[in-house]
C-alpha positions as CSV (number, residue, x, y, z in Angstrom):
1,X,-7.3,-0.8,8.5
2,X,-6.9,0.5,11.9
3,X,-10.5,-0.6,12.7
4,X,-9.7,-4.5,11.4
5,X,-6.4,-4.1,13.7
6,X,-3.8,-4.2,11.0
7,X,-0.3,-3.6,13.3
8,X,-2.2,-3.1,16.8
9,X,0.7,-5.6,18.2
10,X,2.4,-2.1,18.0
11,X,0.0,-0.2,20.0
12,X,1.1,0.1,23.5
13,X,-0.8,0.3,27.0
14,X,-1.6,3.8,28.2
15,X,0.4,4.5,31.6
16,X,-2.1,5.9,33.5
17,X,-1.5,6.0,37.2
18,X,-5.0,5.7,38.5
19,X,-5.0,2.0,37.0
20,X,-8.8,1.9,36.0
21,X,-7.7,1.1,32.2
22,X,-10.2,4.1,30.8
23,X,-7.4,5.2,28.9
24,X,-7.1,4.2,24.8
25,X,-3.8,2.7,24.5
26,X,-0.8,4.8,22.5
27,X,-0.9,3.6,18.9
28,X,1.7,6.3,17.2
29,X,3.7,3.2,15.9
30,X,0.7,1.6,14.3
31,X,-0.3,5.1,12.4
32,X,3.5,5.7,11.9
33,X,3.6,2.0,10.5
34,X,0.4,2.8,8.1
35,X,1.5,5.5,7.1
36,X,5.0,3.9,5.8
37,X,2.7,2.1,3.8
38,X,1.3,5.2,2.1
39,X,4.6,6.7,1.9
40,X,6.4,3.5,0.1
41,X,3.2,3.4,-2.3
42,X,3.3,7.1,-3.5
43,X,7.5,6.8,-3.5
44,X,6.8,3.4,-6.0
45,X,4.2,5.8,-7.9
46,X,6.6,8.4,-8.4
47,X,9.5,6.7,-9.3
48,X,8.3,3.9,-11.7
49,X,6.8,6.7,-13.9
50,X,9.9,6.9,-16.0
51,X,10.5,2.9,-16.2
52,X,6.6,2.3,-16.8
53,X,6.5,5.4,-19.8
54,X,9.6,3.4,-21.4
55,X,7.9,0.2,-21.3
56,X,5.0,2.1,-22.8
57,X,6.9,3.4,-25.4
58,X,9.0,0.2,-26.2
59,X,6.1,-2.0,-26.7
60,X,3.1,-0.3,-27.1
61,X,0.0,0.0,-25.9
62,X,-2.0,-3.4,-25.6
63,X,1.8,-5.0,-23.7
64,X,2.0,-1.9,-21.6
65,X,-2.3,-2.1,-20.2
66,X,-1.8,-5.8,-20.0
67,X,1.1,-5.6,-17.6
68,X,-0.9,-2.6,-15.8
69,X,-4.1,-4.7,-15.5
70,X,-2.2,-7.4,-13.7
71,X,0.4,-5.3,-12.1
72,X,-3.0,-3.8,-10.7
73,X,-4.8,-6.9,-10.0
74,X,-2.1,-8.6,-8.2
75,X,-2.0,-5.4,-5.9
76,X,-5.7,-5.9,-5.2
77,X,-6.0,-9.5,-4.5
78,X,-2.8,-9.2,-1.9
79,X,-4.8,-6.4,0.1
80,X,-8.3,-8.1,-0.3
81,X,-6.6,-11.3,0.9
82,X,-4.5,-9.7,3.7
83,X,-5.8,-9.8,7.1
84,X,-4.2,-8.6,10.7
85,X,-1.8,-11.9,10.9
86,X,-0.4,-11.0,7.4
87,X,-0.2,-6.8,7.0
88,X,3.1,-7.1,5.7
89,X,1.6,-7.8,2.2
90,X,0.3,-4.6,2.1
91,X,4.5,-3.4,1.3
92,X,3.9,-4.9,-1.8
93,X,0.1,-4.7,-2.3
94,X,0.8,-0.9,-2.2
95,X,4.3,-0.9,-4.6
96,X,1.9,-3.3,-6.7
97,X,-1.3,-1.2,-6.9
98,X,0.7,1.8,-7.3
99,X,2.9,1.1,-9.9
100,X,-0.3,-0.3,-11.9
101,X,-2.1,2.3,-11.6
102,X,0.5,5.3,-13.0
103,X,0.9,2.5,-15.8
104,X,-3.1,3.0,-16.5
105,X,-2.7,6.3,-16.3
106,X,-0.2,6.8,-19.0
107,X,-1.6,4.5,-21.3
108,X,-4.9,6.3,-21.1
109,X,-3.0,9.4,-22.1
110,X,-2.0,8.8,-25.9
């Protein structure tokens, strides 16, 4: 993400004080800002588990992987859609993908 300059609005000119510009520029708030991402995503993983298992266990099996597989997909087509402009989607992309996926998991262990 960092190489198709997802946040790099954050990044911030090095001060150097030579003023040739060889320096990278400081980009702590775009990998603080990714890495929000990640934590918001394994948060959603964790604590959906119990809501998802009830679902599971309400409803069965065929209603619980049918609302995984689009819980999933919808999570996939935000972040293959997202570009630099638009890398807030990947809040929900991430909640999305990872709430799916512990849903697939879970059904695949009956």
């Amino acid at each position: 993400l960092k190489d198709m300059h997802y946040f790099e609005e954050l990044c911030v000119p090095a001060a150097n004080g030579t003023g040739n510009g060889t320096q990278s520029p400081d980009c702590r708030a775009q990998d603080e800002q990714l890495s929000l991402i990640f934590t918001v995503g394994s948060f959603m993983n964790n604590f959906m588990t119990f809501p998802t298992g009830y679902i599971f266990d309400r409803f069965g099996t065929v209603p619980a992987r049918l609302l995984a597989i689009s819980l999933y997909t919808s999570g996939m087509l935000l972040i293959a859609f997202s570009t630099a402009a638009t890398a807030l989607i990947l809040f929900p992309a991430m909640c999305l993908l990872s709430v799916g996926g512990i849903l697939l998991i879970l059904t695949n262990m009956q």
